[in-house]
N, C-alpha and C positions, 0 to 999 in steps of 0.2 A: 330161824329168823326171829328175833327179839321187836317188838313194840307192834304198830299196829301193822296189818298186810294188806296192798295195794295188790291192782292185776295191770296188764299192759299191755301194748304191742308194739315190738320194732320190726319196721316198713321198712328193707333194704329196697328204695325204687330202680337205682343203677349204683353198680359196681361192675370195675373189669374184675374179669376172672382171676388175675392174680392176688388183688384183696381179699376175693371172699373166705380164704383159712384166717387171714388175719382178722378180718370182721368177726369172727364166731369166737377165735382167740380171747379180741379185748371184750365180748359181748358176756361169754363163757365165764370169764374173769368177775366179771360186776357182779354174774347171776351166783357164780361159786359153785359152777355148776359145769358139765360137760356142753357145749350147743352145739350142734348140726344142722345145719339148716339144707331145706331142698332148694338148692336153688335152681332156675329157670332161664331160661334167654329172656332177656326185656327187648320187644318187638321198639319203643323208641329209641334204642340206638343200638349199631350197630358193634358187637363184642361185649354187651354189656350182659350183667344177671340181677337180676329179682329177690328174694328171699321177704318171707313174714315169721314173726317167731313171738307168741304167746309169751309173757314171763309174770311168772308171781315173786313176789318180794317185798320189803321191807318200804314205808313210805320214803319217798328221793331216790327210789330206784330209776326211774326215768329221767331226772338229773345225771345221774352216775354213768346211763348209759350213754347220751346223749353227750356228755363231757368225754367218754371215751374217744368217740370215735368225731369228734370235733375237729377241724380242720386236714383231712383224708382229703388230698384232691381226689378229685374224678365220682365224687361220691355223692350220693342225694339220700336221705334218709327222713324218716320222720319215729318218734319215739309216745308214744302216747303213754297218760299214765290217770289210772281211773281216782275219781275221788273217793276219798274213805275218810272214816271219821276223823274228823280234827283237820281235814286238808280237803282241798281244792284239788280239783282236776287237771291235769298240763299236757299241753301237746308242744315239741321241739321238730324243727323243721330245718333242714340243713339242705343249701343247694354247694357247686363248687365257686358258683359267682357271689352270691348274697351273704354264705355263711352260716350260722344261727341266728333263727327266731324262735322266740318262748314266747307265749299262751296260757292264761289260765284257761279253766276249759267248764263248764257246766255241766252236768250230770247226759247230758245228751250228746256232748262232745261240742257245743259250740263255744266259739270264743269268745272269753268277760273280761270286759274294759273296764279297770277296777276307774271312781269319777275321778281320783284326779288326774287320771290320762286325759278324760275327757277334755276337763275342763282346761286341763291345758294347751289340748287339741284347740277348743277354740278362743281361747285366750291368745292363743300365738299365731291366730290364721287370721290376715285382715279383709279376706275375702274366699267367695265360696267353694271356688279352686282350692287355696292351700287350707281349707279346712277338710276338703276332698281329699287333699293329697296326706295330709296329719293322719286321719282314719284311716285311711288306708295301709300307712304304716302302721299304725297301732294295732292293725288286723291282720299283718303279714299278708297283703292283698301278694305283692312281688314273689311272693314264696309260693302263693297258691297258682298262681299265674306261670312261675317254672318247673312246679312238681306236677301242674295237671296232668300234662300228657304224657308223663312216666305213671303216673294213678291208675289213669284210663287203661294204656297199654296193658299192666298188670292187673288189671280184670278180666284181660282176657277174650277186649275186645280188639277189634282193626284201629289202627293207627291214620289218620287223615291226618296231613300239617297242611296249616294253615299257613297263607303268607299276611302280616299285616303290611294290610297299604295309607300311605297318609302319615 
């Protein structure tokens, strides 16, 4: 691995069982490397599997993996990639309705909204709603709202669904 080396983790939240040789496939590919992953049954939905897999690499390896396995129906994933010198932290979030969301990320993992998103955010919101609704994209709010309870589940706690009302 040539120039600086980052660390990471991809978050298989749900896949059917038939993806997951191909998930390790194109994962295995980026890393240039053999991957196996253990995977698990994911308690939120029913025929689905789990997997986490550590990788070390080259900075934009969490771009490369995240681009891999980009538009996979049926898929939820998230790609995280630590900051190291010269670069910024990112986390990628993939649901099968929303898509990808990218993140820069903080050294703690939180999400940084570089100001001119801000200021666009409220430059473009004429009220406190759609300045609401701006951040909240800019935060991937919708992303964290449909990976939660695939997150939850694969900690390996009990799964309660919620119904919203209203």
């Amino acid at each position: 691995m040539a120039g600086v080396i980052t660390r990471g983790v991809l978050f298989v939240h749900s896949a059917p069982r038939a993806l997951c040789p191909h998930l390790e496939w194109a994962a295995g590919n980026v890393l240039s490397t053999d991957v196996s992953l253990d995977w698990t049954p994911q308690p939120a939905g029913r025929g689905l599997y789990r997997a986490e897999h550590a990788w070390q690499g080259a900075q934009g390896t969490g771009a490369r993996l995240a681009s891999a396995l980009r538009g996979w129906e049926h898929l939820r994933y998230e790609v995280t990639e630590e900051a190291s010198h010269g670069s910024d932290g990112a986390r990628w979030s993939h649901t099968p309705d929303l898509g990808i969301f990218h993140a820069v990320t903080d050294v703690h993992g939180n999400v940084v909204l570089p100001e001119d998103r801000v200021r666009s955010a409220m430059e473009s919101s004429p009220d406190p709603r759609a300045l609401r609704e701006a951040m909240d994209l800019a935060l991937g709010s919708a992303w964290d709202d449909e990976l939660e309870p695939f997150r939850y589940a694969g900690a390996g706690a009990p799964v309660r669904w919620l119904h919203r009302v209203g």
